[in-house]
N, C-alpha and C positions, 0 to 999 in steps of 0.2 A: 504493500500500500504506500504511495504516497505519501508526501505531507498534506495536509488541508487545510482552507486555510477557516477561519472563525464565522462563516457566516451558516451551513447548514447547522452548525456545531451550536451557535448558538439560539436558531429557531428549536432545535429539539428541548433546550434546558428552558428557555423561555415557556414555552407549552406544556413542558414535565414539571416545571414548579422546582425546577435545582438550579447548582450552578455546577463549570467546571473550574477548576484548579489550576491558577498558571503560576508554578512554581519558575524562581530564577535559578537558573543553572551556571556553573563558575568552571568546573571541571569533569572527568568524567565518573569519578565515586558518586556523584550526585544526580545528575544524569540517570546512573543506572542505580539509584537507588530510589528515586521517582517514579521510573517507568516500572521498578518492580512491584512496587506499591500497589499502582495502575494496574498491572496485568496482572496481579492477584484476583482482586475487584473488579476487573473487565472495565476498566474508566476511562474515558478518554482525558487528553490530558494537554496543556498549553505549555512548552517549555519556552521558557522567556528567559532572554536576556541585556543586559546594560552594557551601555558605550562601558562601563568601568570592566564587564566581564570579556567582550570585546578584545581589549587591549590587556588584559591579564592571558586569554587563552587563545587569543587571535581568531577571527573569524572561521578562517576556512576548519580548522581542529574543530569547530564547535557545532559547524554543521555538519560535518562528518561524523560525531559522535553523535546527531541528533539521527541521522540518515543510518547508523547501527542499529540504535535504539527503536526505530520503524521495521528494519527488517525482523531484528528478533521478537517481538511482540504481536506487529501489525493491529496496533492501535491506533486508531485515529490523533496524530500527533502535527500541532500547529508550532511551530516554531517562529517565538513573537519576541520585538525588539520593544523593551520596554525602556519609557520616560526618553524619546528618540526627539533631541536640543534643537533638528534643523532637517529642513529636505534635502542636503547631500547627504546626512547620516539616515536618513532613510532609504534614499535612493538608493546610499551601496549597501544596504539590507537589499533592497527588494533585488534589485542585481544581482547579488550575492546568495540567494536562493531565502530566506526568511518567505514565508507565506501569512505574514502577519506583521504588522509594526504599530506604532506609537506615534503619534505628532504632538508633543507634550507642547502647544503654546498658552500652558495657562497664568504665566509669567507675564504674559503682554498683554497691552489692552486688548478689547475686545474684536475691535474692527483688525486687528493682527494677526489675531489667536484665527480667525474666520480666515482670513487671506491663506497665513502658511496651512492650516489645516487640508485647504480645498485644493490646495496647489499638491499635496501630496495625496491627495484621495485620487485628482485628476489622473496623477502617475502608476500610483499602484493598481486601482479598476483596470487599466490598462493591460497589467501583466496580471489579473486572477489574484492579487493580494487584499487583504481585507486591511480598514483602518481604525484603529480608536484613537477620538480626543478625547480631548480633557478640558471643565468646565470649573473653577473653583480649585484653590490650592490648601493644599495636604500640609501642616506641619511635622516637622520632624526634619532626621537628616538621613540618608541610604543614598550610598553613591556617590553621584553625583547631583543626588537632589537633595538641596540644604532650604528649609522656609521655617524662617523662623516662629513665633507663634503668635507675635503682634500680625505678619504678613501673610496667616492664612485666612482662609475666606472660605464659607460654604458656597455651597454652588446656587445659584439664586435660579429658582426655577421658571421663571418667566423669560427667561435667553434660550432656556433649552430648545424649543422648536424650531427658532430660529437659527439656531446655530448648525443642528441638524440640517434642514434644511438648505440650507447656502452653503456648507459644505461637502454634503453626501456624506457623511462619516459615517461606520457599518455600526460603531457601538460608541459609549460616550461615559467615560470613565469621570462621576463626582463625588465632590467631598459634602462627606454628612457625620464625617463625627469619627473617622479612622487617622493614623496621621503612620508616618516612615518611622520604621527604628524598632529597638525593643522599648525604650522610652519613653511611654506615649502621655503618661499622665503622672502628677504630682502625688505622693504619697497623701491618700486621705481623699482622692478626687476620684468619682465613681466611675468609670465609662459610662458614654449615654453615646447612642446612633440617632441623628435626626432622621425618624422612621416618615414625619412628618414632612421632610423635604422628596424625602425617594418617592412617596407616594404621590406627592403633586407630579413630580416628575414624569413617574410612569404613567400619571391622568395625561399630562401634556403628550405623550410619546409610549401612544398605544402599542404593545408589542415588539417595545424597540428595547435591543439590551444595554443595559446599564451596568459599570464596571467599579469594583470598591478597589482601592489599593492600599495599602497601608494595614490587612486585614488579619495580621500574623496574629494570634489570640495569646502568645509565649505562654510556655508550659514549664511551670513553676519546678517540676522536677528536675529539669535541664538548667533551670539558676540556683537550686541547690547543688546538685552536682558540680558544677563548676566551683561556686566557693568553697563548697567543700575540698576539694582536689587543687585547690592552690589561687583560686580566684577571689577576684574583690568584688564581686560584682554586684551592685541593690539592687534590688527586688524591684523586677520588671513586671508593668500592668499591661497585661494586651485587651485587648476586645476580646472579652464573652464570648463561647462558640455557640452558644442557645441565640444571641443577638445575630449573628454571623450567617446560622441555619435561618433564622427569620428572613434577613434581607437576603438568602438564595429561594425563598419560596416566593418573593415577591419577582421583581422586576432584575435581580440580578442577574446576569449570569455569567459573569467572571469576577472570581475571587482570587487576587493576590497576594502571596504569599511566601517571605525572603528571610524573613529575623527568626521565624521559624526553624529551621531550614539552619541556620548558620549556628545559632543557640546549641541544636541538636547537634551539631556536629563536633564544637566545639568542646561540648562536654563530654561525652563519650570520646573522645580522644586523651582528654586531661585525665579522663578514669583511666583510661589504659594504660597511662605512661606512669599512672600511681600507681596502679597494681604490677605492670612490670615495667621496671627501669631499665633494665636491661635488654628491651626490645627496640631493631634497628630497624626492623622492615618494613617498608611503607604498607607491606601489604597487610601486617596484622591491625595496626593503628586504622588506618583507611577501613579496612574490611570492617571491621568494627563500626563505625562512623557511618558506611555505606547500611550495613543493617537497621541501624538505628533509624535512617531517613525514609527507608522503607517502610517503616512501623510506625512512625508519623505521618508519613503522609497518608499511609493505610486510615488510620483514625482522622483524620480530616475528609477523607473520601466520606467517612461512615458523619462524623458524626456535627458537619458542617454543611460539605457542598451537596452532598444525596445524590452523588452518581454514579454509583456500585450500577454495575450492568446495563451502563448504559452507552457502552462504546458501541 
């Protein structure tokens, strides 16, 4: 099977009352620690990646390990450029084989954010690739995306139709209350999701998918493991996955997914290297690291996006 790109992918979650899962991928323990996840569950799955993962594992490597990952499964697998700063870095995605990308202008004014959007919608329609914008900014920092939290903004729901519209954008990635990082909230500050913004939203843009980012839920056993095994690290608040499962039976249907992902990995490796010191080989620490992300993302399949069986 192919790559595909996000648009059958996302009428069936939209009509199923789920979301899919677009995990960022950095190397290949992670990669294949995602898609094993996936093909346990029969899920289909979005592998996404950043201009920072880019130039950490170079392009062509990352498609290659994406175009393994397809053979050995034969899952429905989109391979998406996420938070993509300009239309040359999306162009050499789309060139470059991505069946999916990003036009993040939600840094410029409006009439901007509209221009570069449509300008890379124009492009990608062209070669069969699918687009998401983005309305409204995310705080936090991941990557290469830093907003601080006087500079974030929900997504004001009276632009959305129009913005669709004068764009063609296939899906439309707002902020309601998720932000970047494992970081997300002050000790003592509750999560809340403006379920009240996505709703107008999804009244405005009947049937059209809507994208959360920032939606990692951090799993508290992965910040004790780490402090415990030699880390400093405070107690990270993510988003609810009962909050999470809500906004995938609504109008979602791509959930984002990275500090997760990195958490997991980080800790299960600091255990390993505490229980044996004496170990050199990348492939016992990795190995380790790659199981564990298998077993998260398993449990996000189940008990977030709801799409066990539905590759």
């Amino acid at each position: 099977m192919p790559l595909v790109n996000t648009r059958e992918m996302f009428k069936k979650a939209y009509d199923g009352g789920y979301a899919i899962g677009a995990f960022n991928v950095n190397n290949m323990e992670i990669v294949q620690g995602i898609v094993e996840g996936c093909k346990e569950l029969n899920a289909p799955v979005i592998l996404q990646v950043s201009s920072s993962a880019r130039k950490y594992a170079h392009h062509a490597y990352l498609v290659k390990m994406v175009e393994a990952a397809l053979e050995e499964t034969n899952l429905p697998i989109a391979l998406h450029l996420d938070h993509g700063s300009s239309f040359e870095l999306c162009k050499d995605c789309i060139d470059g084989g991505f069946s999916s990308v990003m036009i993040d202008g939600s840094h410029l004014d409006y009439e901007e954010n509209v221009k570069v959007t449509r300008q890379v919608v124009e492009y990608a329609h062209a070669h069969d690739v699918t687009v998401e914008g983005e309305l409204g900014q995310l705080a936090g920092i991941e990557d290469a995306v830093n907003v601080s939290a006087d500079k974030a903004s929900f997504t004001d729901p009276s632009q959305v139709q129009d913005f669709v519209e004068r764009t063609g954008v296939d899906s439309l990635a707002i902020a309601i209350g998720t932000s970047h990082g494992a970081y997300k909230f002050k000790p003592g500050q509750k999560p809340q999701l403006r379920f009240d913004i996505l709703k107008e939203v999804s009244d405005r843009l009947p049937g059209y998918p809507i994208v959360l980012h920032g939606a990692s839920a951090v799993v508290h056993e992965y910040v004790e493991m780490v402090n415990k095994f030699g880390g400093q690290m405070p107690d990270a608040i993510g988003i609810p996955e009962e909050m999470l499962r809500e906004a995938a039976s609504m109008a979602v249907c791509k959930i984002n997914m990275d500090s997760d992902l990195r958490l997991a990995m980080t800790a299960v490796i600091r255990k390993h290297f505490a229980e044996h010191p004496d170990h050199f080989d990348p492939r016992q620490y990795l190995g380790d690291a790659r199981a564990a992300l298998t077993e998260l993302v398993k449990g996000k399949i189940i008990n977030v996006l709801g799409c066990a069986n539905k590759a």
